[in-house]
N, C-alpha and C positions, 0 to 999 in steps of 0.2 A: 310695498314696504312691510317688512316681518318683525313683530317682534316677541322675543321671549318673556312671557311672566320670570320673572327673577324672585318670586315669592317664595318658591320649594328649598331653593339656593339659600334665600337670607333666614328660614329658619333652621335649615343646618346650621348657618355661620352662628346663630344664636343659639342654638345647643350648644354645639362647641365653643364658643366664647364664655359661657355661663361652668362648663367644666373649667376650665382655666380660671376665671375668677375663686372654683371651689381649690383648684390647686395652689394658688397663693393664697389662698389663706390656711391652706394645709402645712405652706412652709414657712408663715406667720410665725403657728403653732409652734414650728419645731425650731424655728429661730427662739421664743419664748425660752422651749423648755432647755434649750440649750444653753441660755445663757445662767437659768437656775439650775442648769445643773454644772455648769464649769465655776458656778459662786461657790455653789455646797461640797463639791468634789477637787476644784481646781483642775487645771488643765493636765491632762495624761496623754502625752507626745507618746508615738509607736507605740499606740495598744488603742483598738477598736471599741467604745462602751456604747451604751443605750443611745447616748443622744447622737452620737455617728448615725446609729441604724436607723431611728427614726427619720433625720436631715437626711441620710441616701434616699428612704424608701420615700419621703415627701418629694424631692428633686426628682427622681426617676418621673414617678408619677406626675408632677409638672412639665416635664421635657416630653413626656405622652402625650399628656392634652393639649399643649401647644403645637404639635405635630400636625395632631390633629384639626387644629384651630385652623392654622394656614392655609392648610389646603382645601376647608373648606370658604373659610375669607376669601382668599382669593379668586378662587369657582362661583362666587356670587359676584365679586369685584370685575373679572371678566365676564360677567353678563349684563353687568350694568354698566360698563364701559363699550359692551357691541349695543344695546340699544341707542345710549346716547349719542352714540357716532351717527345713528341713521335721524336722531332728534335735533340734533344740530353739529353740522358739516362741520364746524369751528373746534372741536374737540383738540385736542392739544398733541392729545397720546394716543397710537392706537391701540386694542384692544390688548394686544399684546404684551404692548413694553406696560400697559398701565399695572401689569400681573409683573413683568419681568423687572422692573426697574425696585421690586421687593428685596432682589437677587443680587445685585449691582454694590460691589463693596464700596464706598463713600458715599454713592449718589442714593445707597437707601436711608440716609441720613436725612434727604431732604426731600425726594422726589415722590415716594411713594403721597406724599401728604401734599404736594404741589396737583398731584394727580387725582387725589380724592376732592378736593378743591374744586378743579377744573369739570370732575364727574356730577359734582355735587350744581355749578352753572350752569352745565349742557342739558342736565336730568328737568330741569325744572320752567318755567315761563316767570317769574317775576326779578328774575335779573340778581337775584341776591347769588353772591361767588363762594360763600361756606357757611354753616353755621358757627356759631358762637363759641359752641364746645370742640372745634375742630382741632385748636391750636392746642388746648390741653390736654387734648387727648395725644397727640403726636408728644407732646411734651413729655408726658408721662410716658409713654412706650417708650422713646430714647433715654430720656434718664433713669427710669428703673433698670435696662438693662446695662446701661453704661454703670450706673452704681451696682448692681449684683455682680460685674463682670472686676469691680476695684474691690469688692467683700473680696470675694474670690479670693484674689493676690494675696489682700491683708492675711486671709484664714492663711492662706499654706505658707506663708510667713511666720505666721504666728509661734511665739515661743516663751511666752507667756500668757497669764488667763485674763489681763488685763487687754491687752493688742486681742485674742482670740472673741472678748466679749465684743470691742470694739468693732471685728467685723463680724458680730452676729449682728449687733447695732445698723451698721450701714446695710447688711441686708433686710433689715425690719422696712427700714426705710424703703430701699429697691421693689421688696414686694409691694409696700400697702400704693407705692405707683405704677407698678403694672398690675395690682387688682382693680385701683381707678381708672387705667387706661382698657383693663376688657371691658368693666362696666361703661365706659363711654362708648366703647366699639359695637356693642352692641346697639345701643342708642342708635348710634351714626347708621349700624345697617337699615334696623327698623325706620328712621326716617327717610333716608336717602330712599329705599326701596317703595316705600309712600309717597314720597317725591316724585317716583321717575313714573306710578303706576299711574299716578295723579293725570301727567302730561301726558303718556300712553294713550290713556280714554278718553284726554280730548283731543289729540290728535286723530285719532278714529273715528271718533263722534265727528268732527269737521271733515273728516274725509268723507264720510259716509252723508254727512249732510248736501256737500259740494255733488257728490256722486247723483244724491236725490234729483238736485235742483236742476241739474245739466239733463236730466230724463224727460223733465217736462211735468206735468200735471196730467197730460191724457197719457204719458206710457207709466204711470206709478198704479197698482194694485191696491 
C-alpha cells in the first residue's frame, strides 16, 4: 500500500489561497473607492475614469490568483482523495470525479462539498463526517460568487449613480464572503491534510508492527 505526503500540495494550495484572500480585498479596496468616487463625481456613462481602472486592474488580478488557486486546490484535493481511497475502500468518489465534479455545471453547486465531506470521513479514524466550518465555508464560496455574478448585471445596467452604488454595494458584500471562504479554505486544507497524515502513520506504524510480530522474536535483529 503507497502513499503520497500531500504536505508539498497543501502548502501550495495555501499560498495560493492566501493570494486570493490578498485579491479580495484588493477589490474591497476598489469597490470602496468607487463608490466615493461615483458620490463625489456622479456616475459618467461612456467614458473610462480612475475608478474603472482601478476595479479592472483589481478584477484582472483576482481572476489571476484564482486561476491559480484552483489548480493548485485541486492538485492537493486529488492527492488526498488517492490516499483516502486506499484508507478506506467506502470512499464515495473516485479520485477523479472528486477533482472533476469542480467542473460539472449544477452539480458543482453541491458536489464538490459533498466530496470534501466524504474525504474529510475516509481521511481520518474517529468517525466524525466534516468539520464544523465545512458548511460555511461552501456557503460562502457559492454565495459570493452568485452575488458578484448579480453586481455584475446591476453595474452594466446601471444608469444612474444610485443603482451603480447599489452594485458596488452588493459586490462589497460578494467579496468580504469569498475572502471568508479562502480564509476557511485554507484551514480546511491545513486540517484535512493533518487529518489524513495523522491516519497515514498509523496505519504504517500498525502495518509495520503486524509485519514485526509475524517474524517472531528469534528472526527480529
Amino acid at each position: 500500500m503507497k502513499f503520497e505526503d500531500p504536505s508539498r500540495r497543501a502548502f501550495a494550495a495555501g499560498v495560493t489561497l492566501r493570494l486570493s484572500a490578498v485579491a479580495a480585498l484588493l477589490l474591497l479596496g476598489a469597490d470602496g473607492f468607487q463608490i466615493v468616487f461615483i458620490a463625489g463625481q456622479g456616475l459618467v456613462p461612456d467614458q473610462i475614469t480612475i475608478d474603472d481602472i482601478i476595479s479592472v486592474l483589481a478584477r484582472v488580478y483576482f481572476i489571476a490568483t484564482l486561476v491559480i488557486a484552483v489548480i493548485a486546490f485541486t492538485r492537493w484535493e486529488h492527492r488526498i482523495a488517492r490516499n483516502a481511497k486506499q484508507l478506506d475502500s467506502s470512499l464515495s468518489f473516485s479520485p477523479g470525479w472528486a477533482v472533476g465534479w469542480w467542473f460539472v455545471p449544477l452539480a458543482n453547486l453541491v458536489l464538490p462539498n459533498l466530496v470534501m465531506s466524504d474525504l474529510w470521513r475516509t481521511s481520518g479514524r474517529d468517525g466524525s463526517t466534516s468539520p464544523a466550518y465545512l458548511g460555511a465555508w461552501w456557503g460562502c464560496w457559492i454565495g459570493g460568487f452568485l452575488l458578484g455574478d448579480l453586481a455584475g448585471q446591476v453595474s452594466a445596467s446601471a444608469t444612474t449613480a444610485a443603482v451603480a452604488e447599489l452594485a458596488d454595494v452588493v459586490d462589497i458584500v460578494s467579496n468580504l464572503l469569498i475572502l471568508v471562504a479562502a480564509l476557511l479554505a485554507m484551514r480546511l486544507v491545513g486540517d484535512l491534510t493533518r487529518r489524513q497524515r495523522a491516519s497515514i502513520a498509523q496505519r504504517l506504524e500498525t502495518s509495520t508492527s503486524s509485519e514485526s510480530t509475524s517474524l517472531g522474536p528469534g528472526r527480529l535483529k
